[in-house]
KEDREN-36122 format. One line per field, with one value per residue: residue number from 1; residue in three letters; x, z, y of N, C-alpha, C, O in turn. Coordinates in nm, 2 decimals. Layout:
<sites>
resi <- (NUM; ...) .
resn <- (Ala; ...) .
n_u <- (X; ...) .
n_w <- (Z; ...) .
n_v <- (Y; ...) .
ca_u <- (X; ...) .
ca_w <- (Z; ...) .
ca_v <- (Y; ...) .
c_u <- (X; ...) .
c_w <- (Z; ...) .
c_v <- (Y; ...) .
o_u <- (X; ...) .
o_w <- (Z; ...) .
o_v <- (Y; ...) .
</sites>
This chain:
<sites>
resi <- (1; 2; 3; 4; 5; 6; 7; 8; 9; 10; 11; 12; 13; 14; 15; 16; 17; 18; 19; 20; 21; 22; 23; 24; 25; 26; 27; 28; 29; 30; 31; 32; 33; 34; 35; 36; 37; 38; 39; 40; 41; 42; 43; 44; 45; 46; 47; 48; 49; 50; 51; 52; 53; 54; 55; 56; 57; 58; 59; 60; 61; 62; 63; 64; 65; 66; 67; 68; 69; 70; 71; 72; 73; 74; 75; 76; 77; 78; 79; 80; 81; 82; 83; 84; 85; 86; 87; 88; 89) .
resn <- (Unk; Unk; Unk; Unk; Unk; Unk; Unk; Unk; Unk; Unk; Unk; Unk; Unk; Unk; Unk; Unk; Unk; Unk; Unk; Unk; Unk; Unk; Unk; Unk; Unk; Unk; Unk; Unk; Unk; Unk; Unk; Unk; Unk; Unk; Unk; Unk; Unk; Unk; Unk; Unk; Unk; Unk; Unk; Unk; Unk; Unk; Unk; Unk; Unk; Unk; Unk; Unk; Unk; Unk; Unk; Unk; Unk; Unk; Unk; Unk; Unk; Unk; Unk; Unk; Unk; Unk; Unk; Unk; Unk; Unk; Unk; Unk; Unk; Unk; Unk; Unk; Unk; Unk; Unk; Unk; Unk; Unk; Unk; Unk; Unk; Unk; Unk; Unk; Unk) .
n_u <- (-0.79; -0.88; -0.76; -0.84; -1.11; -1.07; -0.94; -1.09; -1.33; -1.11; -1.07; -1.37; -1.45; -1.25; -1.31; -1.07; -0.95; -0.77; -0.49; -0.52; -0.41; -0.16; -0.05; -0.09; 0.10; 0.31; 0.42; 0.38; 0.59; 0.81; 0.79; 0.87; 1.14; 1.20; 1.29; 1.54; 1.63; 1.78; 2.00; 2.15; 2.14; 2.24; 2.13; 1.89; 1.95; 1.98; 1.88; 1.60; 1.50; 1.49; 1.32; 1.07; 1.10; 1.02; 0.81; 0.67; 0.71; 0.58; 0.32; 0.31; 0.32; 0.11; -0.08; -0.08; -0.04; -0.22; -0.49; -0.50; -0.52; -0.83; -0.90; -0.76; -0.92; -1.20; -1.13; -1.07; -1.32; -1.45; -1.38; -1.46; -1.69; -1.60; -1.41; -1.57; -1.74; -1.54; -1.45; -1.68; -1.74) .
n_w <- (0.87; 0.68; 0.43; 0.34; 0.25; 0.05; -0.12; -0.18; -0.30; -0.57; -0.70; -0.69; -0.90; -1.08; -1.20; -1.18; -1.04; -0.96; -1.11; -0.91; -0.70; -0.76; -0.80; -0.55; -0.40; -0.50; -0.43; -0.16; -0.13; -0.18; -0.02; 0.23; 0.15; 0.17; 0.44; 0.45; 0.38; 0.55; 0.61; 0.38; 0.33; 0.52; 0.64; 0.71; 0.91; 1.15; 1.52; 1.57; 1.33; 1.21; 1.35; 1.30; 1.02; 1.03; 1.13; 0.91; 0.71; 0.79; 0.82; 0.56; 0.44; 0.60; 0.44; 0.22; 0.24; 0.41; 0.33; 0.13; 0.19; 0.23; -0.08; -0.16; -0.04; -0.18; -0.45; -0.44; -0.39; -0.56; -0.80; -0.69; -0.79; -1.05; -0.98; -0.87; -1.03; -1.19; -1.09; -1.06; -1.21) .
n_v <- (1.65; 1.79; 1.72; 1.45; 1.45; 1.70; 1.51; 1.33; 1.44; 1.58; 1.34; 1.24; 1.42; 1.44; 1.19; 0.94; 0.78; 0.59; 0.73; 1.01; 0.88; 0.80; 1.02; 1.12; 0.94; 0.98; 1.24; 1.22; 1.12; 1.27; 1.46; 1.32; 1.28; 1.56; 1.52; 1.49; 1.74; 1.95; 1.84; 1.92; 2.16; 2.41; 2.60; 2.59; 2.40; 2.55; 2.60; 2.68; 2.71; 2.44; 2.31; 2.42; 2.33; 2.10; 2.03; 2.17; 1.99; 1.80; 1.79; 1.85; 1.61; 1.43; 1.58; 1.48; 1.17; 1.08; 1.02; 0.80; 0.57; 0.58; 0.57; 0.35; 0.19; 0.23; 0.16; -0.07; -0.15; -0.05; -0.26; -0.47; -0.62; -0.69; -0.87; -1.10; -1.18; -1.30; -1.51; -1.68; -1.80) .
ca_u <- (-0.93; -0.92; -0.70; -0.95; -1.22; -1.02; -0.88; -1.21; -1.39; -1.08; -1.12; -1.51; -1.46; -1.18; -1.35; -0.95; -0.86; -0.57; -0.42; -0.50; -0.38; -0.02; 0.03; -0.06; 0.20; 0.44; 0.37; 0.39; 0.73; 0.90; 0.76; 0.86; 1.28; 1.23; 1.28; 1.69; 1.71; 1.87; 2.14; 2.24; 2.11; 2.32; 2.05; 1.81; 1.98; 1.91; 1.80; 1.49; 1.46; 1.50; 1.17; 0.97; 1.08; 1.00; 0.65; 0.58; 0.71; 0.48; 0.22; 0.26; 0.36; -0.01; -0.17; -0.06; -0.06; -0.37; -0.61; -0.40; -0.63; -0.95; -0.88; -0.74; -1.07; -1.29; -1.07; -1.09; -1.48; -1.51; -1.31; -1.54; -1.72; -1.51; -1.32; -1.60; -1.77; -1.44; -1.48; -1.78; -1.77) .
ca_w <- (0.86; 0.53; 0.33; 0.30; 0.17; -0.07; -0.22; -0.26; -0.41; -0.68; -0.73; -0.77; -0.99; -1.24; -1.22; -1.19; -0.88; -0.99; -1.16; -0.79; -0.62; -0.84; -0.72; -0.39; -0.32; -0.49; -0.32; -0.04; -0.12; -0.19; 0.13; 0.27; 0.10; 0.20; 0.58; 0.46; 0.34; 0.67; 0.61; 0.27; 0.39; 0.68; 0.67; 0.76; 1.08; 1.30; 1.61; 1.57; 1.15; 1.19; 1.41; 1.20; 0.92; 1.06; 1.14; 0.79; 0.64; 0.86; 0.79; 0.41; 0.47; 0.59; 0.38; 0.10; 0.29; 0.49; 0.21; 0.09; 0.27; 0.17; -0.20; -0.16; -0.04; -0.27; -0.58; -0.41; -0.37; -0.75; -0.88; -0.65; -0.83; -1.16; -0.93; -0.82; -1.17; -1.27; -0.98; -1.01; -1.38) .
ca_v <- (1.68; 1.86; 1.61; 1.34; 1.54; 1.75; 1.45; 1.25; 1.58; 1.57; 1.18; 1.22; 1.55; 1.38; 1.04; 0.91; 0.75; 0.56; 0.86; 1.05; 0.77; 0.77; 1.16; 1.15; 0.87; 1.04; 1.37; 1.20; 1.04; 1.35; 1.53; 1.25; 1.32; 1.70; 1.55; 1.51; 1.82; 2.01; 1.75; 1.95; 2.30; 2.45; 2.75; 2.48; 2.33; 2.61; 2.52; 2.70; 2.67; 2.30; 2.26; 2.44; 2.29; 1.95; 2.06; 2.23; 1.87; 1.62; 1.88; 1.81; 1.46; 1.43; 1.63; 1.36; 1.05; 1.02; 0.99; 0.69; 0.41; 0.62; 0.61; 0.25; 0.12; 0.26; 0.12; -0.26; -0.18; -0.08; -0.33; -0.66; -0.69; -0.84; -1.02; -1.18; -1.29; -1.40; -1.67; -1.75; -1.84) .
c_u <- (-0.97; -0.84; -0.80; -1.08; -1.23; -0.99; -0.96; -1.32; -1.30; -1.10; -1.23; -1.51; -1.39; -1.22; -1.22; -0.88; -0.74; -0.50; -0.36; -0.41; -0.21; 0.06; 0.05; 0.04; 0.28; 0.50; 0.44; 0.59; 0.82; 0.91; 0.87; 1.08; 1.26; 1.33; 1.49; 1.77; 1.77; 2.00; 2.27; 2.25; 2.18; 2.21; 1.92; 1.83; 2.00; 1.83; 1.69; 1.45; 1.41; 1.36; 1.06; 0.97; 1.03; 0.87; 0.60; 0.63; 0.63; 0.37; 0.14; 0.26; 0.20; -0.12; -0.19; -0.08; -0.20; -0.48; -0.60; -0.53; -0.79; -1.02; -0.89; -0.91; -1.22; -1.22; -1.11; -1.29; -1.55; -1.49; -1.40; -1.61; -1.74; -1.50; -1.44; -1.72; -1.69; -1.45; -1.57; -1.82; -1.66) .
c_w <- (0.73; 0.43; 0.24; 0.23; 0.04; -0.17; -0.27; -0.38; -0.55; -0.74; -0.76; -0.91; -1.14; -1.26; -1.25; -1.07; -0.86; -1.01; -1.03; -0.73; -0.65; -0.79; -0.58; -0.30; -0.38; -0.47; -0.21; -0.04; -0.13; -0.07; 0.26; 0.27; 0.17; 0.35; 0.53; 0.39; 0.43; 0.67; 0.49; 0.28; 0.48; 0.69; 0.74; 0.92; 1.17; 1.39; 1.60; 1.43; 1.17; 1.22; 1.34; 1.10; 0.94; 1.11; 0.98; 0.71; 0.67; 0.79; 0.65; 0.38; 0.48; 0.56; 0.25; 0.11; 0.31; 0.40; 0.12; 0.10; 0.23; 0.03; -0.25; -0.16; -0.11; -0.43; -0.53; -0.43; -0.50; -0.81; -0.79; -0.74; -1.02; -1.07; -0.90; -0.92; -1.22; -1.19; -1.00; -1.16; -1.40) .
c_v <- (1.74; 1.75; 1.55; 1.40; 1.63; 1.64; 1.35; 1.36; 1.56; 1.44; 1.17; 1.36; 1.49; 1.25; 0.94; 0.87; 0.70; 0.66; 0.95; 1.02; 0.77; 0.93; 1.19; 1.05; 0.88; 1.19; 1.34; 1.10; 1.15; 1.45; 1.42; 1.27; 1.45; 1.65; 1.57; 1.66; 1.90; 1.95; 1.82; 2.10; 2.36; 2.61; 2.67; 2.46; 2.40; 2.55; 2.54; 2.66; 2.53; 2.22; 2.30; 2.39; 2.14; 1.95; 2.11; 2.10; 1.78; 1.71; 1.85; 1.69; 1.40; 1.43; 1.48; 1.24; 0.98; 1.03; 0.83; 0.54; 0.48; 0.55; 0.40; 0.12; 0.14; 0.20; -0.03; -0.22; -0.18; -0.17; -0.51; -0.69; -0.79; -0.93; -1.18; -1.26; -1.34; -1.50; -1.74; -1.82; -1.97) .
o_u <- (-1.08; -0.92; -0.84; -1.11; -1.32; -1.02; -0.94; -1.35; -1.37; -1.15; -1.24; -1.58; -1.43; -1.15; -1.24; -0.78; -0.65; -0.43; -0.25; -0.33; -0.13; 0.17; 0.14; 0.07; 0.37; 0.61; 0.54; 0.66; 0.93; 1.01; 0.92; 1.15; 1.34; 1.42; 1.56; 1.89; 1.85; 2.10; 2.39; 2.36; 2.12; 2.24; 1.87; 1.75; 2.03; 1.74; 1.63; 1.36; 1.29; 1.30; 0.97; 0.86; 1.01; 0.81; 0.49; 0.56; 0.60; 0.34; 0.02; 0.19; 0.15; -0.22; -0.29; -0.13; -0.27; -0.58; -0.69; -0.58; -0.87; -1.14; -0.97; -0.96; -1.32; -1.30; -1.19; -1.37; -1.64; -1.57; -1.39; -1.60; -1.81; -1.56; -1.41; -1.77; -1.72; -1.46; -1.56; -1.93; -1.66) .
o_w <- (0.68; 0.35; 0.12; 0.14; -0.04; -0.29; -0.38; -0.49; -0.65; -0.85; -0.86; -1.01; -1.26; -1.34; -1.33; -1.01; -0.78; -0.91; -1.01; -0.70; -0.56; -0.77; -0.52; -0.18; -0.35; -0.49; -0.16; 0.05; -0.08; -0.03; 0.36; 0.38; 0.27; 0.38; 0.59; 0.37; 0.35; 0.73; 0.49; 0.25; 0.57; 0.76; 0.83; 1.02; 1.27; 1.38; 1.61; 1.42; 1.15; 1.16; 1.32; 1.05; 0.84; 1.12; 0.94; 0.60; 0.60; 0.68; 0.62; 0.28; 0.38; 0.58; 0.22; 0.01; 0.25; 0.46; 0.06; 0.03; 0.20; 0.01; -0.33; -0.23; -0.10; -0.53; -0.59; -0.49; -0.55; -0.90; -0.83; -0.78; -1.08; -1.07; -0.90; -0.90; -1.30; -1.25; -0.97; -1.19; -1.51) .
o_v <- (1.74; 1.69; 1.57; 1.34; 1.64; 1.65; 1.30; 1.35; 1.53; 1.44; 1.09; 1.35; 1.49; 1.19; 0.84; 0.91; 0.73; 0.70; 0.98; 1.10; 0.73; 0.95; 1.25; 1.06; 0.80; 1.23; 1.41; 1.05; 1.12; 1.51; 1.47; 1.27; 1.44; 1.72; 1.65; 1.69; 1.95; 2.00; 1.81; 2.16; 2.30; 2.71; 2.72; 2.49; 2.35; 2.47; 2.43; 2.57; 2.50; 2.13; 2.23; 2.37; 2.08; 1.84; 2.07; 2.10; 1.69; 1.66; 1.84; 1.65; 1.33; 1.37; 1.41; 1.18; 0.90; 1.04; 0.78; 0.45; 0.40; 0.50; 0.34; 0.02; 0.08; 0.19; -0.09; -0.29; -0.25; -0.20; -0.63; -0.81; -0.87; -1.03; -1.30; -1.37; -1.43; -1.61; -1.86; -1.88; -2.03) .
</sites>
C-alpha cells in the first residue's frame, strides 16, 4: 500500500522511469538473495531469528517488487505512441 505510491512520486519527481525501473529490480533481486542468507549465518537459523528474518525479507521483497507492473505500464503507454507512427508510415 505504500510501495506503489512512493515509487511513482520518485518516477514523476526524477522524470526517469527506466533508471527507477533498473533499481527497483535489482533491489528487488538482492532482497530476493538475502532469503539464502540463514544458509551461511548460523545466528540467523534460530528458530525464532529465522521467522523474523523471513518476514523482514518478503516485507522488503515487496516493497521493491510490487511497483514493477505499475512502472511497466506506464513506460509501454509512453512509448505507443512511436510504435504506432512507425506502423503507420
Amino acid at each position: 500500500m505504500v510501495s506503489v505510491p512512493f515509487w511513482a512520486g520518485v518516477t514523476d519527481y526524477f522524470q526517469a522511469k527506466r533508471a527507477v525501473l533498473l533499481v527497483i529490480v535489482a533491489c528487488a533481486s538482492i532482497s530476493v538473495n538475502l532469503y539464502l542468507l540463514p544458509n551461511v549465518l548460523d545466528a540467523l537459523a534460530a528458530p525464532g531469528v529465522i521467522v523474523a528474518w523471513m518476514v523482514a525479507i518478503r516485507v522488503l521483497y515487496s516493497f521493491f517488487f510490487t511497483p514493477v507492473s505499475a512502472i511497466l505500464d506506464a513506460l509501454a503507454v509512453r512509448s505507443l505512441p512511436y510504435v504506432l507512427s512507425a506502423t503507420l508510415c
